[in-house]
C-alpha positions as CSV (number, residue, x, y, z in Angstrom):
1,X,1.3,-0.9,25.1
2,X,-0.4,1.4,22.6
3,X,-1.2,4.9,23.0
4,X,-5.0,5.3,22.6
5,X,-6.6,7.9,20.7
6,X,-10.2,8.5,20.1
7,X,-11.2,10.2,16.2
8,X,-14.6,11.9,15.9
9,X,-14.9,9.7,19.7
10,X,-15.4,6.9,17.9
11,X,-12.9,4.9,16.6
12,X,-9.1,4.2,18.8
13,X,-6.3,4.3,16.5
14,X,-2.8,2.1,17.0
15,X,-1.4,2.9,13.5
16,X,-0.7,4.7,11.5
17,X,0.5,3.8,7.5
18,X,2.4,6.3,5.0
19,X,2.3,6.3,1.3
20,X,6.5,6.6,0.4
21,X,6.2,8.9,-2.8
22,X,4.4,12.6,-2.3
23,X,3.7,11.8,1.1
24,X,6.6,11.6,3.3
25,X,8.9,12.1,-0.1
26,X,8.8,15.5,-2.2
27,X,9.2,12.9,-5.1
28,X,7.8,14.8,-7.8
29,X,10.3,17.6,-7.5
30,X,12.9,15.7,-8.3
31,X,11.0,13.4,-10.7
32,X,10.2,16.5,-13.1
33,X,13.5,17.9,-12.8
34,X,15.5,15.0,-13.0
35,X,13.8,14.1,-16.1
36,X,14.1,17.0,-17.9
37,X,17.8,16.7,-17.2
38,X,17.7,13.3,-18.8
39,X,15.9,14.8,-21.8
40,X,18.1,17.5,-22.2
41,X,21.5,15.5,-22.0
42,X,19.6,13.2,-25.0
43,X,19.2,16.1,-27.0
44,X,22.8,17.1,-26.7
45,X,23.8,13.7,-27.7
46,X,22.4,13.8,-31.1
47,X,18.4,12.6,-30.3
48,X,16.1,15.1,-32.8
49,X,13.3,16.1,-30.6
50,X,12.5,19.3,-29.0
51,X,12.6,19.6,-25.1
52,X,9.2,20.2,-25.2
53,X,8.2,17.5,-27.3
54,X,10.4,15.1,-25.7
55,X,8.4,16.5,-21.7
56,X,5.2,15.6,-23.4
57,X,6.2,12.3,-24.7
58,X,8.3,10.9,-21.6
59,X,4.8,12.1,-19.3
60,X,2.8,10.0,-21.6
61,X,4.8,6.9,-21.3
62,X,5.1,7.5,-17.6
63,X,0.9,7.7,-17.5
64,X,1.4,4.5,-19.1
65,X,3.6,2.8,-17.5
66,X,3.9,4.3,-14.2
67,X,6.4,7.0,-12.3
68,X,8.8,3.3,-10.8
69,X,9.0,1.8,-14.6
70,X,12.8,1.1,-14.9
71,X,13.1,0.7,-18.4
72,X,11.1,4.5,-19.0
73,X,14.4,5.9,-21.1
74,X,14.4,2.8,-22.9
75,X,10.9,3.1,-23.9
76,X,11.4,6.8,-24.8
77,X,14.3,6.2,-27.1
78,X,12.5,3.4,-28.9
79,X,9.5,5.5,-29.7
80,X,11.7,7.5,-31.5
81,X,14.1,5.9,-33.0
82,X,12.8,2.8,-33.2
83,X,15.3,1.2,-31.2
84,X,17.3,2.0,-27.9
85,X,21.0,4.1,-29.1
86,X,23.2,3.0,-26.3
87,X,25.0,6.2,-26.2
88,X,22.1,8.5,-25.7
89,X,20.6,6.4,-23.5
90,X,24.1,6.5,-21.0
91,X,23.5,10.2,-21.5
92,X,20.3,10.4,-19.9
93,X,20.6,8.1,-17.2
94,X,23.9,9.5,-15.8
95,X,22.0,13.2,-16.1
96,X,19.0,11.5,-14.2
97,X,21.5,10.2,-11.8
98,X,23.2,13.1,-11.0
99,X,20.0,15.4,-10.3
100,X,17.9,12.5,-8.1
101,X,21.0,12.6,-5.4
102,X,20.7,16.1,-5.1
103,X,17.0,16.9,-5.4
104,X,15.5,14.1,-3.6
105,X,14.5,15.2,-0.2
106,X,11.4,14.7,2.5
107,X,8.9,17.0,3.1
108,X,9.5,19.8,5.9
109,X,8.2,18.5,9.4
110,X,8.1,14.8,8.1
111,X,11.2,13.9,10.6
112,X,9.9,16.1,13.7
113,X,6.4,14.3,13.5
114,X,7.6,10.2,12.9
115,X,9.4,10.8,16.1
116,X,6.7,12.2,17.8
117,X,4.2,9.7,16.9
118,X,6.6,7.1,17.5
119,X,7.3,8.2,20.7
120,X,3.5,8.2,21.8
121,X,3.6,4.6,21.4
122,X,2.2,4.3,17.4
123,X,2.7,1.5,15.3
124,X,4.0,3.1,12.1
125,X,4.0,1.8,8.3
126,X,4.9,2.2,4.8
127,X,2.2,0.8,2.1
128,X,4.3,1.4,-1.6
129,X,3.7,0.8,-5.1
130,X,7.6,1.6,-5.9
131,X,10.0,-1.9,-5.9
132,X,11.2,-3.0,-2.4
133,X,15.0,-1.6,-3.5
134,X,13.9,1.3,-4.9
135,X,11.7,2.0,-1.5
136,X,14.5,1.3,1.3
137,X,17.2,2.9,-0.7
138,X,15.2,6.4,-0.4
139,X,14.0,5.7,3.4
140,X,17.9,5.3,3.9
141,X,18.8,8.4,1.7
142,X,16.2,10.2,3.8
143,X,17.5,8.6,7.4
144,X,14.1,7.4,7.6
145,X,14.4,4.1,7.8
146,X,14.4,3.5,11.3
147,X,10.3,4.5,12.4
148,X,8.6,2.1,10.5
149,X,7.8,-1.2,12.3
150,X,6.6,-2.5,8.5
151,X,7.3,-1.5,4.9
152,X,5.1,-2.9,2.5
153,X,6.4,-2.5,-1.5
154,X,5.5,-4.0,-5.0
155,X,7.5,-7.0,-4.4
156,X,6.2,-7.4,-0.9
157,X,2.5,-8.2,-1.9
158,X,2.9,-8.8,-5.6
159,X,0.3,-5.9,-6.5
160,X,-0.4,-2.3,-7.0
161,X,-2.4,-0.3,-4.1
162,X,-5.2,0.4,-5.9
163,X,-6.2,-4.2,-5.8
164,X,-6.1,-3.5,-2.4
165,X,-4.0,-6.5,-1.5
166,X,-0.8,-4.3,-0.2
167,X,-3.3,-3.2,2.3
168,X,-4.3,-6.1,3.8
169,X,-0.8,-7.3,3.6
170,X,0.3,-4.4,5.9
171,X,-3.2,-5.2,8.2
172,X,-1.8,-8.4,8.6
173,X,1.9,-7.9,9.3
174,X,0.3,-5.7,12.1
175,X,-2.0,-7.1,13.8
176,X,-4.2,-4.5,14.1
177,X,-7.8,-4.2,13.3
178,X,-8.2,-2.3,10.3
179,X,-10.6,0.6,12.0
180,X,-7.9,0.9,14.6
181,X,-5.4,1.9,11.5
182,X,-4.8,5.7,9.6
183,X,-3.6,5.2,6.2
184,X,-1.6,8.8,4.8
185,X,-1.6,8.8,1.2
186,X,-1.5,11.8,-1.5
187,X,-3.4,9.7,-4.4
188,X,-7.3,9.4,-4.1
189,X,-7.4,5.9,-6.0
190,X,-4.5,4.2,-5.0
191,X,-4.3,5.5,-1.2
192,X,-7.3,6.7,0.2
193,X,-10.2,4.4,-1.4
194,X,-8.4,0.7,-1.7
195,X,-7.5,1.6,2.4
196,X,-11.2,3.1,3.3
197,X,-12.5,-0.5,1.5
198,X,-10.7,-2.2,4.2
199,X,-12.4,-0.5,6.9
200,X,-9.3,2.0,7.8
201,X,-9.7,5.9,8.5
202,X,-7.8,8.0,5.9
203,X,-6.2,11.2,5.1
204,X,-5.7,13.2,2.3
205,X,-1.9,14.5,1.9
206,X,-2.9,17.2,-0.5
207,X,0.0,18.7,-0.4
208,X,1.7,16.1,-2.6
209,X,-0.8,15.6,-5.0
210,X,1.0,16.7,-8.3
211,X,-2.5,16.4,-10.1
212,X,-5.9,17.4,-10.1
213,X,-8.0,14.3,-8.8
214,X,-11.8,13.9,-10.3
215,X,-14.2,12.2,-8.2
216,X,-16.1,12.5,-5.4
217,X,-14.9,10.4,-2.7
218,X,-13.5,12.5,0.1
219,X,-11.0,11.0,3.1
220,X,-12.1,11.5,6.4
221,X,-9.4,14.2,6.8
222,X,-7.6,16.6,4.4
223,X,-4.0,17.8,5.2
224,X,-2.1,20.6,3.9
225,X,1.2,19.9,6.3
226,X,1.8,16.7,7.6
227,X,2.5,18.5,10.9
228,X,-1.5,18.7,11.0
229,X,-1.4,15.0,11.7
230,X,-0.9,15.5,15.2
231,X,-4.2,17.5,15.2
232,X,-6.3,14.7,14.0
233,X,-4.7,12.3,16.1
């Protein structure tokens, strides 16, 4: 039995769907330091480029290729040297390493509100871009795992948010009328407009946006603590 809830008195909502990254996730935090770890322990292995050099160059290739890309040290290391130096490249991925376990953390309140929303009888979801490892290994890091009733990643639908296609996939596994579904996402492009094509109410997680966004779509709600989610709903 779903708990009922009326938005703007018009629409009942049985769901409700996360972005992972920025949303739930401070990922960023640990993204930027992590990586300047990585840069620095390349540096101190012998690689000739300035830390400052080497921020601007690794945020270039991550613009690129995207903040999941696996091979993003390898693809550093080869615009420089012109090939990938095995040594410096263990450098940086035991620095990255060592950083992630200890900076990666959810956001305050994230934990207090699941349960809460849970409890009230939601349908709850995860719509990612990040690969389906890389997505449950954090939920578990973050003892988050057990709210979500679906978990929708890269590998599940085969395509990035911003196609669309991971949100129908999630519609789908639900069961649930898309207008009776809020999708939670940080990112503009790749949360809030590919979900409000599909006919599902949004919200704006500005709080983890890590960039300014140009355009002039809005969501139908803006957050600046995801504690506020229990306002709208």
């Amino acid at each position: 039995m779903y708990f009922v809830v009326y938005i703007l008195g018009v629409v009942m909502i049985k769901a409700v769907l996360f972005d992972l990254d920025n949303t739930l996730i401070d990922f960023m935090k640990m993204k930027k330091r992590a990586t300047d770890a990585a840069i620095a322990a390349m540096i101190k292995a012998g690689l000739k480029i300035s830390k400052k050099d080497g921020r601007e160059l690794l945020d270039k290739l991550f613009r690129k290729h995207g903040l999941e890309y696996q091979q993003i040290f390898n693809e550093f290391l080869t615009e420089i040297l012109g090939y990938v130096d095995l040594k410096i490249l263990a450098g940086a991925v035991v620095a990255y390493r060592s950083v992630k376990g200890d900076l990666l953390q959810s956001y305050a309140n994230v934990k207090p509100v699941l349960k809460k929303l849970k409890k009230k009888g939601y349908k709850l979801g995860i719509v990612t871009d990040a690969p389906k490892f890389q997505a449950w290994t954090r939920l578990y890091e973050m003892k988050l795992e057990k709210y979500f009733d679906i978990v929708v990643t890269l590998d599940d639908s085969g395509s990035l948010k911003h196609t669309g296609l991971p949100f129908e996939r999630a519609i789908d596994m639900l069961g649930i009328k898309p207008n009776e579904i809020l999708m939670v996402g940080d990112w503009i492009s790749r949360d809030i407009i590919p979900a409000n094509k599909q006919g599902m109410k949004t919200v704006l997680a500005k709080y983890g946006q890590w960039k300014i966004q140009i355009g002039n779509f809005k969501a139908d709600f803006e957050i600046d603590d995801i504690n506020e989610l229990l306002k709208i709903l």
